[in-house]
C-alpha positions as CSV (number, residue, x, y, z in Angstrom):
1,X,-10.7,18.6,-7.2
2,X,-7.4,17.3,-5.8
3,X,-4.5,18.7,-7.4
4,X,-1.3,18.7,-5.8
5,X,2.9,19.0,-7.6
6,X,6.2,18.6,-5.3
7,X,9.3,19.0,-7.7
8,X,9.0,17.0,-11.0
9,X,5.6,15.4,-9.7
10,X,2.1,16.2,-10.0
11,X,-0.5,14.0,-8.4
12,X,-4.7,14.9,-9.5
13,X,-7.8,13.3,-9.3
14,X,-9.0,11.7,-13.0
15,X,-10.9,13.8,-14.9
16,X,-11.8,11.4,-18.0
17,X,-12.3,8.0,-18.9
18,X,-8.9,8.1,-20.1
19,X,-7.2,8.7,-17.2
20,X,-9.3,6.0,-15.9
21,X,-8.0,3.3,-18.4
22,X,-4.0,4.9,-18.4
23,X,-4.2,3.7,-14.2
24,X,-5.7,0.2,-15.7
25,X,-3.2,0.1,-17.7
26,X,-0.4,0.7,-15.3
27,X,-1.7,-1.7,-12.9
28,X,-2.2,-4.4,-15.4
29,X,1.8,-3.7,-16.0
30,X,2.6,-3.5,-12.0
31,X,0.5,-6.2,-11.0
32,X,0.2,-8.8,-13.1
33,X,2.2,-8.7,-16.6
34,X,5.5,-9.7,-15.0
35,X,4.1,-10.4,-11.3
36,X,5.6,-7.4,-9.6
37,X,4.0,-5.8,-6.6
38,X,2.3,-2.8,-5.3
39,X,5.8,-1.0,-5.3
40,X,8.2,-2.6,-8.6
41,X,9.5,-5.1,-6.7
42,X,9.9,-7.6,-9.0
43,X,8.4,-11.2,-8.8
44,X,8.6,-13.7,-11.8
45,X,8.7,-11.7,-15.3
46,X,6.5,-13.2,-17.3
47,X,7.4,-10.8,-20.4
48,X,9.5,-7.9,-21.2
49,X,6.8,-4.9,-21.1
50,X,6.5,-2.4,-23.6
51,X,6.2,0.6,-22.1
52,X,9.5,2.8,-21.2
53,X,9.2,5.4,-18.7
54,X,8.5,9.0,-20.0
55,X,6.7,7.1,-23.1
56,X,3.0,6.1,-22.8
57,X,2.0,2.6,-22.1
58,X,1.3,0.7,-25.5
59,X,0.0,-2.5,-23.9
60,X,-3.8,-2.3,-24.1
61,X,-4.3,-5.1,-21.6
62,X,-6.1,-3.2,-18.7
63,X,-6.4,-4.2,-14.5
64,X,-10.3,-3.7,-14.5
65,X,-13.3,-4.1,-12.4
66,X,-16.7,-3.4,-11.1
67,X,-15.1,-1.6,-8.5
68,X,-13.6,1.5,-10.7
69,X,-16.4,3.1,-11.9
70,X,-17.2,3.7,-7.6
71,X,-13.8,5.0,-7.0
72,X,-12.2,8.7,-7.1
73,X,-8.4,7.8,-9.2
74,X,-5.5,9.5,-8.5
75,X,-2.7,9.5,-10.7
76,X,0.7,10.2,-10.2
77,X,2.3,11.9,-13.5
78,X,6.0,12.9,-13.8
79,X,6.3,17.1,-15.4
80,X,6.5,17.8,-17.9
81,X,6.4,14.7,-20.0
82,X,3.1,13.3,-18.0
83,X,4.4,10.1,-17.9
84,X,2.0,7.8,-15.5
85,X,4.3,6.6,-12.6
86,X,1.9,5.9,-10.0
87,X,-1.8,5.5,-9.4
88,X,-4.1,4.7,-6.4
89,X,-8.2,4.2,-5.9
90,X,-10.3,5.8,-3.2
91,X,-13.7,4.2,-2.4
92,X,-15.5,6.6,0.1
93,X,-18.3,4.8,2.4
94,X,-20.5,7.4,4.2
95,X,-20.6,5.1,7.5
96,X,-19.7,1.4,8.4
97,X,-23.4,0.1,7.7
98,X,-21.4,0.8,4.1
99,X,-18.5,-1.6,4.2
100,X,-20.4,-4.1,2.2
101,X,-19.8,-2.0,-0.5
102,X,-16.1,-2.4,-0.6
103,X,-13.7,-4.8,-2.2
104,X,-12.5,-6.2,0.9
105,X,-15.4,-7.3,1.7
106,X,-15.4,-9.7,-0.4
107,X,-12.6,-11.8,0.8
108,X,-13.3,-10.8,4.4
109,X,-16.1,-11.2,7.2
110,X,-16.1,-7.7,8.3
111,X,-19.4,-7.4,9.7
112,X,-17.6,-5.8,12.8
113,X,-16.8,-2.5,11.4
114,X,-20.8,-1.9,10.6
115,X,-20.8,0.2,13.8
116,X,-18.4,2.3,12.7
117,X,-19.6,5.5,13.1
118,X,-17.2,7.9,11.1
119,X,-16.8,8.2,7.2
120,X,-14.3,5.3,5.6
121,X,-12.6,5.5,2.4
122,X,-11.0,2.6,1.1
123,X,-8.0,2.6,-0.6
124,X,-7.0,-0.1,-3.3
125,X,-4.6,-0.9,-6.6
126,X,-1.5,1.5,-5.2
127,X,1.3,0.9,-7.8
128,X,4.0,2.3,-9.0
129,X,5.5,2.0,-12.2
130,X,8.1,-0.9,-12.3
131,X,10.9,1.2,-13.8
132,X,9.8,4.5,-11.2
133,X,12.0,4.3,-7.7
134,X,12.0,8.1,-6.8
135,X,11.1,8.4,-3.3
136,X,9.4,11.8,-4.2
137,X,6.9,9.8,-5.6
138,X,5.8,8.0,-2.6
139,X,6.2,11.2,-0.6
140,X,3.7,13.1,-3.3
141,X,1.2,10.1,-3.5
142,X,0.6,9.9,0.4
143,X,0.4,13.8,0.1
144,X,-2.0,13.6,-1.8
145,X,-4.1,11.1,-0.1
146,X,-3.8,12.8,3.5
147,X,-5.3,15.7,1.6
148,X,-8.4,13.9,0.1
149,X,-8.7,12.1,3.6
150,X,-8.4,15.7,5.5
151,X,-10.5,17.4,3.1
152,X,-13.5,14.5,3.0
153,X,-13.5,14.7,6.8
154,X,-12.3,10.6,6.9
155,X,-11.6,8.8,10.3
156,X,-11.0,4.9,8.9
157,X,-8.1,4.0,6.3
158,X,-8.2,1.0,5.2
159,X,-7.8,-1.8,2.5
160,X,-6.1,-5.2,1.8
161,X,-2.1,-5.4,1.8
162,X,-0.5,-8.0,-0.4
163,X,2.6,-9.9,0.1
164,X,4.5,-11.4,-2.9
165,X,4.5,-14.3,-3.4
166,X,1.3,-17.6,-1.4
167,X,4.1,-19.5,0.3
168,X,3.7,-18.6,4.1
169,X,6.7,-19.1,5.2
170,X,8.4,-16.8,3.1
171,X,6.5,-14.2,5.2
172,X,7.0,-15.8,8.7
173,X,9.1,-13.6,10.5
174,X,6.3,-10.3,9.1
175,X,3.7,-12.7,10.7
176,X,4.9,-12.8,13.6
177,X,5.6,-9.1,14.1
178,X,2.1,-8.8,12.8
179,X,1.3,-11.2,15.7
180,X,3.0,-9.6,18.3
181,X,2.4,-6.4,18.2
182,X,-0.7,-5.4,15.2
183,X,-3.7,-7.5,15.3
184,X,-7.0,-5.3,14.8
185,X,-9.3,-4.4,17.7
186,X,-11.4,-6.7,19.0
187,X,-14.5,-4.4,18.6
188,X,-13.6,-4.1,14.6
189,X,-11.7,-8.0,14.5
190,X,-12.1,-9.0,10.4
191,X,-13.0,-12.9,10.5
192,X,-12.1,-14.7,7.6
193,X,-14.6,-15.2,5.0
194,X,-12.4,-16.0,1.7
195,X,-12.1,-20.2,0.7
196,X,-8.4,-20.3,1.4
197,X,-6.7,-18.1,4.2
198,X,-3.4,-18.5,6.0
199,X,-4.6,-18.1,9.8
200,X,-1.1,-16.8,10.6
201,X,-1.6,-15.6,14.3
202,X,-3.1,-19.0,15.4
203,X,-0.1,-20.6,14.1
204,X,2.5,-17.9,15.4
205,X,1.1,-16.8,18.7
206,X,3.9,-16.2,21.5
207,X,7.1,-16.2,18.5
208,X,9.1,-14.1,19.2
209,X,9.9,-12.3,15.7
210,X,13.3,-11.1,14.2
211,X,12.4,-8.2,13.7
212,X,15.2,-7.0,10.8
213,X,13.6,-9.8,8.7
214,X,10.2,-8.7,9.9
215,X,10.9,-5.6,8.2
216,X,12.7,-6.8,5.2
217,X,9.6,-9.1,4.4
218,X,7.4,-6.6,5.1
219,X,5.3,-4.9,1.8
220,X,6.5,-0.7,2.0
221,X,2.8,0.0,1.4
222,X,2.0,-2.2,5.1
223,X,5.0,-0.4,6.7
224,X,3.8,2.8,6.2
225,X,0.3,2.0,7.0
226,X,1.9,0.4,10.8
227,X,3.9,3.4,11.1
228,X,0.4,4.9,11.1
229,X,-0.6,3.2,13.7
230,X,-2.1,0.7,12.0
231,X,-3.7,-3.1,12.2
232,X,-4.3,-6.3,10.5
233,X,-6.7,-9.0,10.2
234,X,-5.0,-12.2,12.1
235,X,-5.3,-14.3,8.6
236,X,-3.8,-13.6,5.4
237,X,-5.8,-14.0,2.1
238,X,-4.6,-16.1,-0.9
239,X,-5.0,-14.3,-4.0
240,X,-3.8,-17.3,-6.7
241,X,-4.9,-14.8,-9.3
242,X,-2.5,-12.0,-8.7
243,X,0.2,-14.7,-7.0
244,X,-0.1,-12.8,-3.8
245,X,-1.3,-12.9,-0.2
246,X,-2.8,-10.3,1.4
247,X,-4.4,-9.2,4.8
248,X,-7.3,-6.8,6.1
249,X,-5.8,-3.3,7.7
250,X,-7.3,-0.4,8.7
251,X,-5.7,2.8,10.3
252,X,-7.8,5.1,12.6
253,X,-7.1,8.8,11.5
254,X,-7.6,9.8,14.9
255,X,-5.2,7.2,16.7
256,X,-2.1,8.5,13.7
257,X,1.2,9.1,16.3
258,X,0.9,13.1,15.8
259,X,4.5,13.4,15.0
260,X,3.4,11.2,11.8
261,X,0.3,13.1,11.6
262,X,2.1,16.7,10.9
263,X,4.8,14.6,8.4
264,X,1.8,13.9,6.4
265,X,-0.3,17.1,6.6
266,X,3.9,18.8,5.4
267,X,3.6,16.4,2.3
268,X,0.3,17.5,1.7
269,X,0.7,21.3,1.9
């Protein structure tokens, strides 16, 4: 059972039901009661939520799906109050003749990855708690998941990465970079399977990006996953229900830079 504490932070696997529904209800707050992201920033408030950090959340509307009773949960709980501040899902496929299975797959063609020989785990709803912007948390909750990933013997990372926001061209500059430099494989290439994508790298092919805007537009979460080594599907998904965009990526344990490799293994020791 993952368990694993860095200062004031713990992060564990969910034991209970009730763990279960306290990550629901965190990423019903960071996702869709005032339209924030994967990582507080803040979209459009819709309401004024209320939960307070170090309290427990007292909104009983819950982020739920079919998916959550396949997953392992981790949460991220602050010491010694166990306030929830972050939470992530981990849906482990023995083999790409799996990937069917996941929640990606149902906004994208990736029939491609069935030869993928390795184990997958899939990772999905990684939020933090709007108020929460200790860096320590971050550090602890990739920790954590290079340990699962180490310990379940994992070679493909992946999942869907959401941009704020469905206007395209907010997000021009990070598809371009995206473009340039991060499109998948051809051997593992996502094609688009969703009713209405943004087919950025058709559109932005030979731009040449600015990359401090790249960067700035870019979601943390997708960052991290580049630093990684990571790549994209060449169309991003519309997701009118969450008010977001997102696109296919997928990091190759074996291909992580191994300077980024030993930072990980350090936050997971």
């Amino acid at each position: 059972m993952l368990s694993l504490s860095k200062g004031r932070y713990t992060a564990r696997e969910a034991t209970c039901p009730a763990d279960v529904a306290r990550a629901q209800r965190l990423r019903h707050l960071a996702f869709r009661a005032g339209r924030h992201d994967a990582h507080g920033a803040a979209g459009l408030p819709a309401r004024t939520p209320r939960d307070m950090p170090g309290g427990t959340l007292q909104d009983d509307a819950l982020d739920a799906d079919a998916f959550d009773s396949l997953c392992t949960h981790v949460l991220v709980e602050e010491a010694p109050s166990g306030a929830l501040v972050a939470c992530f899902r981990l849906l482990p496929l023995s083999g790409g003749h799996e990937i069917a299975r996941s929640y990606s797959a149902q906004f994208y063609d990736l029939s491609a990855l069935a030869g993928f020989r390795g184990r997958l785990v899939e990772v999905g709803r990684f939020c933090l708690h709007p108020d929460s912007h200790d860096p320590d948390i971050l550090r602890l909750a990739w920790g954590a998941m290079t340990a699962w990933v180490d310990r379940e013997g994992v070679e493909l990372l992946f999942g869907c990465s959401s941009f704020l926001g469905i206007e395209a061209e907010a997000h021009a500059e990070a598809f371009a970079l995206l473009t340039a430099r991060h499109l998948a494989p051809r051997r593992w290439w996502p094609r688009a399977k969703a009713p209405e994508v943004v087919r950025f790298a058709r559109r932005l092919a030979g731009r040449t990006p600015d990359l401090k805007r790249a960067m700035q537009s870019m979601p943390p979460l997708l960052r991290t996953y580049l630093a990684m080594g990571g790549w994209v599907s060449d169309h991003a998904v519309v997701d009118r229900d969450l008010g977001t965009m997102h696109v296919f990526t997928g990091v190759e344990i074996g291909k992580v830079p191994p300077a980024r490799a030993r930072l990980l293994r350090a936050l997971a020791s």
